[in-house]
C-alpha positions as a Markdown table, in Angstrom:
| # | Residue | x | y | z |
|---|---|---|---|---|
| 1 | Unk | -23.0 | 21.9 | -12.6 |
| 2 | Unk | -19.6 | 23.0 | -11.4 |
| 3 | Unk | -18.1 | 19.5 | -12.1 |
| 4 | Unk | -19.1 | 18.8 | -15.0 |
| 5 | Unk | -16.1 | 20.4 | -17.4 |
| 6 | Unk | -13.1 | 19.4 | -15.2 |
| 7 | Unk | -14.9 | 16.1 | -15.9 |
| 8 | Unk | -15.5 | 16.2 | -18.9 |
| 9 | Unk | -11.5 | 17.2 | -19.6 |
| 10 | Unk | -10.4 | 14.6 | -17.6 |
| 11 | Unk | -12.7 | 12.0 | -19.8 |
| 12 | Unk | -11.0 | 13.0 | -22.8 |
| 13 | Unk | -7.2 | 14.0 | -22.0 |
| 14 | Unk | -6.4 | 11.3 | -19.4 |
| 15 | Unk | -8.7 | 8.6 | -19.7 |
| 16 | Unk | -9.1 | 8.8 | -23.5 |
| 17 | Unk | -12.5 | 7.8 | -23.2 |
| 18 | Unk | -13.5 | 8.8 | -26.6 |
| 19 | Unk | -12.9 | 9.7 | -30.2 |
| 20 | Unk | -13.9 | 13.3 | -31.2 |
| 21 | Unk | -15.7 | 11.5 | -35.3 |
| 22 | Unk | -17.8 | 12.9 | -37.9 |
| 23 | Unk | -22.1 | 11.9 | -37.5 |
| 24 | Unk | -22.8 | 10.0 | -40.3 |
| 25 | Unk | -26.8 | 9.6 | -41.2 |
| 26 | Unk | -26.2 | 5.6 | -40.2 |
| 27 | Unk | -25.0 | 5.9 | -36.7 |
| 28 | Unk | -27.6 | 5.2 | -33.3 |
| 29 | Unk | -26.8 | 7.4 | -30.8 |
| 30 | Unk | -26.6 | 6.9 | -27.7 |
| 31 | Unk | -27.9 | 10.1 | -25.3 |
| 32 | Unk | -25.9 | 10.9 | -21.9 |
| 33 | Unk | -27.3 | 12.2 | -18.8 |
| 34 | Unk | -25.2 | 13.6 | -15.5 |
| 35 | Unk | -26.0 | 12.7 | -12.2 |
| 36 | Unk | -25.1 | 14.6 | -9.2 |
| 37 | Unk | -24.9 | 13.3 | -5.4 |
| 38 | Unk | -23.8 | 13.7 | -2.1 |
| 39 | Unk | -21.6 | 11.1 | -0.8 |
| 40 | Unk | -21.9 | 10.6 | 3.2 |
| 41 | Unk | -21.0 | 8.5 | 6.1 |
| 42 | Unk | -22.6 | 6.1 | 8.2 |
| 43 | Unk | -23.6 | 8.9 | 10.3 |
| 44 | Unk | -24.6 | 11.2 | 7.4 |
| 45 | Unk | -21.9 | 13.6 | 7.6 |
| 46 | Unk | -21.0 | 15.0 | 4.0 |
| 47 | Unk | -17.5 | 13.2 | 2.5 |
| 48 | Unk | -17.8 | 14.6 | -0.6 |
| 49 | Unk | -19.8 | 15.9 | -3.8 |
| 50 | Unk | -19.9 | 14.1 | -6.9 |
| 51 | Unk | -20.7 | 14.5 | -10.3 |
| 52 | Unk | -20.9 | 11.8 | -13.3 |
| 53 | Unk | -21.1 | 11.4 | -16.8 |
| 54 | Unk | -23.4 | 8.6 | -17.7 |
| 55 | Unk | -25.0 | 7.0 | -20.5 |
| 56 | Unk | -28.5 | 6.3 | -21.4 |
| 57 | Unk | -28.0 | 2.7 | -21.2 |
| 58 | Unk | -32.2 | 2.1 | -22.2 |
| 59 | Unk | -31.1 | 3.5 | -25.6 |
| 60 | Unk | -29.0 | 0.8 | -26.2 |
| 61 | Unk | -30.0 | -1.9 | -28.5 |
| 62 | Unk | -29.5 | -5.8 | -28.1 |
| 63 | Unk | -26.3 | -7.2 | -30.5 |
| 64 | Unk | -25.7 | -3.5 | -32.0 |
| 65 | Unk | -24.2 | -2.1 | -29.3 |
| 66 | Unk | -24.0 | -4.3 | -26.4 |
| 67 | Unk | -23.8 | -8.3 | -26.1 |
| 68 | Unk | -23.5 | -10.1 | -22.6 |
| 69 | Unk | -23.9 | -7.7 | -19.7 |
| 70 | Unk | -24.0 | -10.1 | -16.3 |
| 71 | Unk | -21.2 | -8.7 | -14.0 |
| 72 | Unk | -20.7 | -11.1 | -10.6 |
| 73 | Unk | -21.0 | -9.1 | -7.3 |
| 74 | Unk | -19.8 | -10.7 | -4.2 |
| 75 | Unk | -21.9 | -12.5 | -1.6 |
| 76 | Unk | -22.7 | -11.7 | 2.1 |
| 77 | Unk | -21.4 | -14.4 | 3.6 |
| 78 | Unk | -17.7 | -14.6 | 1.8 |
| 79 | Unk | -17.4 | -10.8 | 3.0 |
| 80 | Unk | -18.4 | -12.2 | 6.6 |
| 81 | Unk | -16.2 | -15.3 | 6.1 |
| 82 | Unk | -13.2 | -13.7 | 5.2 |
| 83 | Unk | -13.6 | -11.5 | 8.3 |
| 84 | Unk | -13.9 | -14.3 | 10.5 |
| 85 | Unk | -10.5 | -16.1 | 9.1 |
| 86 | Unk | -9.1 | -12.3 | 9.5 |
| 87 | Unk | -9.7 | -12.2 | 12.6 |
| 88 | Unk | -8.7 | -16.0 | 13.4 |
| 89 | Unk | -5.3 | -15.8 | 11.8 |
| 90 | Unk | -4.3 | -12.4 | 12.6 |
| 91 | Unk | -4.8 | -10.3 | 9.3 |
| 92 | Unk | -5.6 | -6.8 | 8.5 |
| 93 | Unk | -8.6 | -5.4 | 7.0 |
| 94 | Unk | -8.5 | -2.4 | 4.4 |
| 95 | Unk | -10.1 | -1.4 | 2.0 |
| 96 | Unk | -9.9 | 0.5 | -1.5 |
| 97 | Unk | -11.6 | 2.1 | -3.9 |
| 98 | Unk | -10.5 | 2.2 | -7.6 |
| 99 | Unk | -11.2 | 5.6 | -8.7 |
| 100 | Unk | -13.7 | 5.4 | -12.2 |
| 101 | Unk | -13.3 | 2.2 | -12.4 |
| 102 | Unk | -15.1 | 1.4 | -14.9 |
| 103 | Unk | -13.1 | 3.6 | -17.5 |
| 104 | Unk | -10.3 | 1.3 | -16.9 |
| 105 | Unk | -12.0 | -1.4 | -19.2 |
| 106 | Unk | -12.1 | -1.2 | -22.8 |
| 107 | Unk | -15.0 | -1.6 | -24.9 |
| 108 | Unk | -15.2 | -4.2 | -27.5 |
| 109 | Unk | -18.7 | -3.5 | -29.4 |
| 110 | Unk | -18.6 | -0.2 | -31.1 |
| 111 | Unk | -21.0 | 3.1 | -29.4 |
| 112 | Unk | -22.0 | 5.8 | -30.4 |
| 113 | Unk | -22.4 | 8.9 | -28.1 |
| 114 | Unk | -24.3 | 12.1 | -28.8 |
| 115 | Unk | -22.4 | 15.1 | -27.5 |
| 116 | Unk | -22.5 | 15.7 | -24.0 |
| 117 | Unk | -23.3 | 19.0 | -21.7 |
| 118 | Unk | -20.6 | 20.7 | -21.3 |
| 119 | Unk | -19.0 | 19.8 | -24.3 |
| 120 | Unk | -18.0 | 23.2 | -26.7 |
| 121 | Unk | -18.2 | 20.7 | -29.4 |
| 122 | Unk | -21.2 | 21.2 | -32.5 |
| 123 | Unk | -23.7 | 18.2 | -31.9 |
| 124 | Unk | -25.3 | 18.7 | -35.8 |
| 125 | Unk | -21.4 | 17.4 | -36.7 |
| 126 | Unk | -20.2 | 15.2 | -34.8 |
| 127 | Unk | -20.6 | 12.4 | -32.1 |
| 128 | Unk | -18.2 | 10.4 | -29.7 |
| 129 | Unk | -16.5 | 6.6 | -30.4 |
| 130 | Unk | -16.3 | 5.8 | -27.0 |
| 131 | Unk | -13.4 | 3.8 | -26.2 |
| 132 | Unk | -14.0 | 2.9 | -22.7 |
| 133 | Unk | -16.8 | 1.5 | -20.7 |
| 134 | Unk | -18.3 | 4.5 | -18.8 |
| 135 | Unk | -21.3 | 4.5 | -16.4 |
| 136 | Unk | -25.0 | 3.5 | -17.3 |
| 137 | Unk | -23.5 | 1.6 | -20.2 |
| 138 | Unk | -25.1 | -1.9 | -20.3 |
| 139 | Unk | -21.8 | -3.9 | -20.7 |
| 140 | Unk | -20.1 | -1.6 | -18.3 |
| 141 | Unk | -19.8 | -3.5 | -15.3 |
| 142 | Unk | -18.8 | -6.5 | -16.8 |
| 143 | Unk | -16.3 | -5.1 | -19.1 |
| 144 | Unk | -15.0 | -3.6 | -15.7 |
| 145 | Unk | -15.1 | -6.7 | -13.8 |
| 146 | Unk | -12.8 | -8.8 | -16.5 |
| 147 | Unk | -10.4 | -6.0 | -16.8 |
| 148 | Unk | -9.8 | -6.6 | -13.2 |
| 149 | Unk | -10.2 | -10.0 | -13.0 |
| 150 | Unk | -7.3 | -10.5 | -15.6 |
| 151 | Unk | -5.2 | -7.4 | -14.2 |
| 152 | Unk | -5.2 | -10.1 | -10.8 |
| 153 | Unk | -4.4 | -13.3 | -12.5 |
| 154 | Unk | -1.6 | -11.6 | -14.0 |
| 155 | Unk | -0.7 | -10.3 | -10.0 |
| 156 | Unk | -0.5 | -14.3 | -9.3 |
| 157 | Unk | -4.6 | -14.4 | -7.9 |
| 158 | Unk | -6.4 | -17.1 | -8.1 |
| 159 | Unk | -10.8 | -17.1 | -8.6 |
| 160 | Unk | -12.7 | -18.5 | -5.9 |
| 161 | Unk | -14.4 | -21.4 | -6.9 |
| 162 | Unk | -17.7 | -20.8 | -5.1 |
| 163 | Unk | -17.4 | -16.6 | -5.2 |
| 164 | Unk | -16.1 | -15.2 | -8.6 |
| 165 | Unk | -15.5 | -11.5 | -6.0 |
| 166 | Unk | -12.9 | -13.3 | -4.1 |
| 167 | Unk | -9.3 | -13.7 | -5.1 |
| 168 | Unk | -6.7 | -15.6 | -3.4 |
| 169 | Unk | -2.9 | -15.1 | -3.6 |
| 170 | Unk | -0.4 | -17.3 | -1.9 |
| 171 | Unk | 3.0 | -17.0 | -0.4 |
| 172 | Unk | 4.7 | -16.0 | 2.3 |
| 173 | Unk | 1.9 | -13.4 | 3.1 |
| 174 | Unk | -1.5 | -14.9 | 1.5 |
| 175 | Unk | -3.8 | -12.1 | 0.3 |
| 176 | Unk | -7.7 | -12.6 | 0.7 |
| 177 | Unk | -9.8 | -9.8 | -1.6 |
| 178 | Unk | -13.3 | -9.5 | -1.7 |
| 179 | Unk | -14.3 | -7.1 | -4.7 |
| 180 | Unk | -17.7 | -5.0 | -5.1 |
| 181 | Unk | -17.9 | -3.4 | -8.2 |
| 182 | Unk | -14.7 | -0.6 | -7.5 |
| 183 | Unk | -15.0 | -1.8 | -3.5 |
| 184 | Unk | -11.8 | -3.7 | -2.9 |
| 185 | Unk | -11.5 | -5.8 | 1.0 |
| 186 | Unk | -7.8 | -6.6 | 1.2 |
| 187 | Unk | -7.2 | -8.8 | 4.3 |
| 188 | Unk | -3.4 | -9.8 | 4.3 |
| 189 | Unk | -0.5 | -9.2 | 7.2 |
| 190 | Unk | 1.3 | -6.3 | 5.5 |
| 191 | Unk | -1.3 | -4.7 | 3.5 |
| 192 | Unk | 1.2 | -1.8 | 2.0 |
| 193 | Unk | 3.1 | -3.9 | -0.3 |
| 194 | Unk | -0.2 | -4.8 | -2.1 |
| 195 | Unk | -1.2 | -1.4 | -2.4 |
| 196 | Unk | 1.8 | -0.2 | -4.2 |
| 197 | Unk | 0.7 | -3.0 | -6.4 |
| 198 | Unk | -2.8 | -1.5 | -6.7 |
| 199 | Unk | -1.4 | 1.8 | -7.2 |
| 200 | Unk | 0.8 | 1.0 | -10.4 |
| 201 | Unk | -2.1 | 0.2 | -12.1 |
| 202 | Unk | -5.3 | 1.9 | -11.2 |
| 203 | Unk | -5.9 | 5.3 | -9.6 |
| 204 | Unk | -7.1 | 3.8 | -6.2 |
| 205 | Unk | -8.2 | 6.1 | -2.5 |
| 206 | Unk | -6.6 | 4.4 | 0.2 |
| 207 | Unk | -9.7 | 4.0 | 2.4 |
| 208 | Unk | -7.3 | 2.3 | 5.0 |
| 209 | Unk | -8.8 | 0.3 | 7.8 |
| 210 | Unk | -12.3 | -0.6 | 6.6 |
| 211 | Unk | -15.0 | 1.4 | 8.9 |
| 212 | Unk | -17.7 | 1.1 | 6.2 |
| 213 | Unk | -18.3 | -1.7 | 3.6 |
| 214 | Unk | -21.7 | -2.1 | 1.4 |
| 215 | Unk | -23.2 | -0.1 | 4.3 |
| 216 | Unk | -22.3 | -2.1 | 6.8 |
| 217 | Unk | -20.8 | -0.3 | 9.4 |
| 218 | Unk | -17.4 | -2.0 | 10.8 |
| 219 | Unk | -15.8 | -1.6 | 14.4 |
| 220 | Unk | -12.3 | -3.0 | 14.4 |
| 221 | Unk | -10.3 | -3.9 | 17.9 |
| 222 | Unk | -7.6 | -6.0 | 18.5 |
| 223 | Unk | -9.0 | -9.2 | 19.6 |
| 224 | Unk | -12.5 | -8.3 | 17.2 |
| 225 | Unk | -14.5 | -7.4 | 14.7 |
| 226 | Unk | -17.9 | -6.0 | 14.7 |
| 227 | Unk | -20.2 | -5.7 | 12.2 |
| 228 | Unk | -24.1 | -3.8 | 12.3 |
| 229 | Unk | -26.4 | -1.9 | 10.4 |
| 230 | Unk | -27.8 | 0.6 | 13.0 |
| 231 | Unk | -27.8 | 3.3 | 10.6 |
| 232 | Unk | -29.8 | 1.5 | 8.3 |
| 233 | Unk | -32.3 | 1.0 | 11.0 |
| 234 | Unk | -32.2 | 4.3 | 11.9 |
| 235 | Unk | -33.4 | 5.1 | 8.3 |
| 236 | Unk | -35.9 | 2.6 | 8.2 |
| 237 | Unk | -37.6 | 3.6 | 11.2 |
| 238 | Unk | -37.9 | 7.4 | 10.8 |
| 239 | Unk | -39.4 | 6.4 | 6.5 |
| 240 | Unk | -42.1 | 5.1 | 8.5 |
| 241 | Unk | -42.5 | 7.0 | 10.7 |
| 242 | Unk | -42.0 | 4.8 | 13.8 |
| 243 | Unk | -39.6 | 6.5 | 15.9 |
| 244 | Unk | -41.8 | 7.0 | 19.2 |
| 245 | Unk | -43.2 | 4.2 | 18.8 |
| 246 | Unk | -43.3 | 0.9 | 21.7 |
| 247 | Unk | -40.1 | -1.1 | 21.2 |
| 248 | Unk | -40.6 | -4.7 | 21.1 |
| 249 | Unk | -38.8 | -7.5 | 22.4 |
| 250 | Unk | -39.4 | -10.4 | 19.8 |
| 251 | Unk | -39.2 | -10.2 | 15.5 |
| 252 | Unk | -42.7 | -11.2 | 15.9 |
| 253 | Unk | -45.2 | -12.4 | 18.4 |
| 254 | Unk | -45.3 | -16.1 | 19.7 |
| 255 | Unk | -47.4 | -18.3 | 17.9 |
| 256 | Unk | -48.1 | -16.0 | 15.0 |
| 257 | Unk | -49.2 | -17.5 | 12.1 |
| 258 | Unk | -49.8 | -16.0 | 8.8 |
| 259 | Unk | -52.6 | -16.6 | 6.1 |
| 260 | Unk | -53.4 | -15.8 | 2.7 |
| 261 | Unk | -54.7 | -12.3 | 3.0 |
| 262 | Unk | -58.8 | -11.1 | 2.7 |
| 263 | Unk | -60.5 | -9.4 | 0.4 |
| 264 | Unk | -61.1 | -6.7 | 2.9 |
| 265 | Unk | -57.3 | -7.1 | 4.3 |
| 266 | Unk | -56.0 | -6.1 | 1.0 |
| 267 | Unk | -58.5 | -3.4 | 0.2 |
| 268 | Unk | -57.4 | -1.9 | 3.6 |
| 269 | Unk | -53.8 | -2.1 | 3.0 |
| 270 | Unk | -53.5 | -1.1 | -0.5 |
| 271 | Unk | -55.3 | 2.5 | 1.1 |
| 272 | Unk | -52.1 | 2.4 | 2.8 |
| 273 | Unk | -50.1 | 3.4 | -0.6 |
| 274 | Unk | -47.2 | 1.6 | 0.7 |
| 275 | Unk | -44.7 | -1.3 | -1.1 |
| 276 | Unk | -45.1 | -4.2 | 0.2 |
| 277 | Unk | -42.4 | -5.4 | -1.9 |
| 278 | Unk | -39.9 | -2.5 | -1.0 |
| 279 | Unk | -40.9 | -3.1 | 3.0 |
| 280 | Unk | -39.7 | -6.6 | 2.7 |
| 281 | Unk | -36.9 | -6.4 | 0.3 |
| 282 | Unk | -35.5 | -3.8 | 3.5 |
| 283 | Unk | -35.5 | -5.9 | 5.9 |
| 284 | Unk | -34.5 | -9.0 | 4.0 |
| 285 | Unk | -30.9 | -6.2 | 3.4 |
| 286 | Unk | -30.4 | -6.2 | 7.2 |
| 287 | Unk | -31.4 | -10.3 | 7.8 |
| 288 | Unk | -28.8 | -11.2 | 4.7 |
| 289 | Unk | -26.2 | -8.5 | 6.6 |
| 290 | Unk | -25.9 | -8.8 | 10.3 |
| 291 | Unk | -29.6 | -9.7 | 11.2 |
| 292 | Unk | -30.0 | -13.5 | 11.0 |
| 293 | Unk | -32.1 | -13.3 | 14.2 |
| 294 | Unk | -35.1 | -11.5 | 12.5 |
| 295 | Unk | -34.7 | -14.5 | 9.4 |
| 296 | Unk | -37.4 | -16.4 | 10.2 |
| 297 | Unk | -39.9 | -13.2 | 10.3 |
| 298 | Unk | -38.8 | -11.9 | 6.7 |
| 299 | Unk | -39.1 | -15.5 | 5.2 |
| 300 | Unk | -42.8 | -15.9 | 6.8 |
| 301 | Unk | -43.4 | -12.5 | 5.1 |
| 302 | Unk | -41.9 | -12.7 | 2.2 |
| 303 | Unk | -44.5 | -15.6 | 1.4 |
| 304 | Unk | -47.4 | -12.8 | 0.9 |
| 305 | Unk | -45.4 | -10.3 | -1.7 |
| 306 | Unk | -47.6 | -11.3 | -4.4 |
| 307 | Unk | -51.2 | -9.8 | -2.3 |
| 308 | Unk | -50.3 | -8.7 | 0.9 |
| 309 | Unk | -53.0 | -7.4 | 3.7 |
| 310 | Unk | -52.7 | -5.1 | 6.3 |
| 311 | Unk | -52.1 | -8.1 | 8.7 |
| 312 | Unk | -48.8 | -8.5 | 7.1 |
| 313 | Unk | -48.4 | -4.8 | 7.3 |
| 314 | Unk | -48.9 | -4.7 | 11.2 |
| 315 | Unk | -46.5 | -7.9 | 11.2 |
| 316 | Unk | -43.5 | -5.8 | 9.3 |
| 317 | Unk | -44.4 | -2.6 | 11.9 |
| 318 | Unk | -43.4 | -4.8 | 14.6 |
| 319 | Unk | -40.5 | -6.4 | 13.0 |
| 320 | Unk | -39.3 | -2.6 | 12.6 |
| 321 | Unk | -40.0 | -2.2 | 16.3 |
| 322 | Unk | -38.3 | -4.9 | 17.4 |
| 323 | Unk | -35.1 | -3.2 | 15.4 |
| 324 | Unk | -35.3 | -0.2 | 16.6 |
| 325 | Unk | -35.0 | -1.5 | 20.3 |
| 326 | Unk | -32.0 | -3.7 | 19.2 |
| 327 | Unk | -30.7 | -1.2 | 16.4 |
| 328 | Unk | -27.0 | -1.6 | 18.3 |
| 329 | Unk | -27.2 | -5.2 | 18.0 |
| 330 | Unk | -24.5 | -6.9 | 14.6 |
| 331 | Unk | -22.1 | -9.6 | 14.9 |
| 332 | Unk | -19.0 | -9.6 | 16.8 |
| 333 | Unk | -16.2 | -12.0 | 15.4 |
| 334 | Unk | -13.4 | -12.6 | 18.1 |
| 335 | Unk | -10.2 | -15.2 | 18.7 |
| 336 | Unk | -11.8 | -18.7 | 19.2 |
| 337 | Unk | -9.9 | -22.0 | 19.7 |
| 338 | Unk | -12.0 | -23.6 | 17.0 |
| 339 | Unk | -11.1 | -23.4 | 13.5 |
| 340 | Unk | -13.1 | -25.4 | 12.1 |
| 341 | Unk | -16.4 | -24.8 | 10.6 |
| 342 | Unk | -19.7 | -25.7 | 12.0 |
| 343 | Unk | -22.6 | -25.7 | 10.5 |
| 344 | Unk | -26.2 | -25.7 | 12.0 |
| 345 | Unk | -29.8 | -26.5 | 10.2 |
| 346 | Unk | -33.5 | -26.8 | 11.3 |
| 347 | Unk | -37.1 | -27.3 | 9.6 |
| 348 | Unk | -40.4 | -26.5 | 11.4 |
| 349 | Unk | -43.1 | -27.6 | 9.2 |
| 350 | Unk | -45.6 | -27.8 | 12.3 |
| 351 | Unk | -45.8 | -23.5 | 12.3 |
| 352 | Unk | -47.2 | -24.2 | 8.5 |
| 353 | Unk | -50.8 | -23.1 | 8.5 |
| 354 | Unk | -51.2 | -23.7 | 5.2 |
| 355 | Unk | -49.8 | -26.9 | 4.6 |
C-alpha cells in the first residue's frame, strides 16, 4: 500500500498519464485495480517489490474504447538463434528493460477512468482522460509495441521478416534485438553506444549481461553460452509433490503407446482434481525452451487434452521424473567451424496406435 501515492504522483506529474475532467452522466468508466508482487531471481531471492496501477481491461467495450489489441511477442527459436550467431561471430549479450513501458505509448481511442485509490481527488465529480496506455488496458500492448517499433525505424532498424520482435541495424557494428514486451536482447560488439541511444528516449535498467531472459536462466563464458530451465523444474516438481520420488532415465518408457482414455480411467483421474491442460501446457514451456529431448513425450500427451485418464496422468509423473534427474541439463551453444544451417526432420507413423 506503501507504493501506491509515489506512483500515483509519478503517473500524473512525469508521465502525464491523464487529464484531471469533469464526470459527465454520458461517460463509461472504466474501474482500476492495483496489483502488488514480489519480483525474484532464478533462485528466488527477493530483487525487489512492486506495485502497479492497472486497469479493468474486462470493462472495456468493443469499438468504444478499444479497437485492434494483437501485440507480437517474439518466438523461442529467434531468441535461441540470435544466441547461436552471438556466440559464432563474437557479439555480446545484454539486456534491458524499459521502465513502464507501456506509458511511453499514446492512446488514440478515448477512456475513461474512475478515480483511483490513493487519489485525494472527489470520485462523485470527476474522472481521468487517460492519455497513455497503462497496464490491463486492452490496446495496451500493442499501442506499446508500435511506439517502439517506430522509435527503431527512426534509430535506422529494420523488422524481421519472419519475427516482427527482432530488429536488425547495419553498419560497422550490426545490432541484433530481440524484444518481449519491455524485455530488450541487444547482441552487438560494443553494446554501450546503443544504450546511450536507449537511454535518450526511454527510462531503461541496464540489466547488463543477460543471466535471466523469459525465465530461462543464461550462463555466459567465453567460448559459450548456456541456456536451462532447472529452476522451472525445480517448481514443477515440488507443485506435485514429486521431490523424493525414483528419478528416471527416459521422457517415457520404451514402447509406450497411448490410447483414447476409459470410462473408468477418466473417472479415476478427474478424482485427482488436477489440470490436465495446465500439466501439459508446463512441460510443453520447458520442451519449446531448452527441452527438445522430452518433445516427443509432450506431443504424444498433448493428443489426450480434451479427456485425459489417469494413464496419461502416470505418463506426465514420469516425464517430471525424468526432469528432475536431468533438471541441470539446457543447451550449450559454443564456437563451431560451421556456419551454416542444418536442418533435421523425422516422421514415425508406425508408434501410431490409432491410425
Amino acid at each position: 500500500m506503501n507504493g501506491q501515492k509515489p506512483l500515483i504522483r509519478s503517473l500524473a506529474q512525469r508521465w502525464i498519464v491523464w487529464d484531471v475532467i469533469d464526470l459527465k452522466a454520458e461517460f463509461k468508466l472504466v474501474g482500476t485495480t492495483w496489483v502488488f508482487w514480489v519480483k525474484t531471481n532464478h533462485s528466488k531471492e527477493v530483487i525487489e517489490y512492486k506495485a502497479q496501477l492497472c486497469v479493468q481491461g474486462f470493462s472495456q467495450t468493443p469499438s468504444m474504447d478499444f479497437g485492434k489489441t494483437y501485440a507480437p511477442t517474439g518466438r523461442l527459436n529467434s531468441l535461441r538463434c540470435l544466441i547461436s550467431h552471438a556466440v559464432l561471430n563474437n557479439l555480446s549479450f545484454h539486456q534491458v528493460d524499459v521502465k513502464l513501458a507501456f506509458l511511453n505509448a499514446p492512446l488514440t481511442e478515448v477512456v475513461y477512468l474512475s478515480i483511483p485509490q490513493g487519489l485525494d481527488i472527489d470520485k462523485r465529480k470527476y474522472c481521468l482522460c487517460l492519455k497513455k496506455a497503462i497496464y490491463g488496458l486492452k490496446q495496451a500492448p500493442l499501442s506499446w509495441y508500435n511506439s517502439l517499433k517506430a522509435l527503431l525505424t527512426e534509430l535506422g532498424f529494420s523488422v524481421c521478416i519472419s519475427d516482427p520482435c527482432v530488429f536488425f541495424r547495419a553498419g560497422d557494428s550490426p545490432i541484433w534485438l530481440y524484444v518481449h514486451v519491455d524485455d530488450i536482447a541487444i547482441f552487438i560488439q560494443d553494446v554501450s553506444t546503443f544504450k546511450g541511444e536507449l537511454k535518450a528516449k526511454f527510462n531503461i535498467k541496464d540489466i547488463g549481461v543477460s543471466y535471466l531472459i523469459l525465465g530461462i536462466k543464461v550462463s555466459s563464458l567465453p567460448s559459450c553460452i548456456s541456456l536451462d530451465q532447472g529452476h522451472f523444474i525445480e517448481s514443477l516438481v515440488e507443485l506435485y509433490g514429486m521431490n523424493y520420488s525414483k528419478k528416471m532415465a527416459t521422457p517415457l518408457l520404451p514402447n509406450t503407446y497411448f490410447l483414447p482414455a476409459s470410462k473408468d480411467e477418466v473417472v479415476k483421474f478427474n478424482a485427482l482434481g488436477v489440470n490436465y491442460r495446465s500439466m501439459v501446457g508446463s512441460i510443453n514451456y520447458l520442451s519449446t525452451g531448452t527441452r527438445p529431448d522430452i518433445s516427443q513425450a509432450v506431443s504424444s500427451l498433448s493428443q489426450f487434452l480434451e479427456k485425459p485418464g489417469y494413464s496419461h496422468w502416470q505418463a506426465f509423473l514420469h516425464v517430471l521424473r525424468y526432469l528432475e534427474g536431468t533438471s541441470d541439463v539446457g543447451l550449450v551453444y559454443s564456437k563451431s567451424s560451421l556456419s551454416g544451417i542444418e536442418a533435421y526432420s523425422d516422421a514415425d507413423w508406425g508408434n501410431c496406435v490409432g491410425t
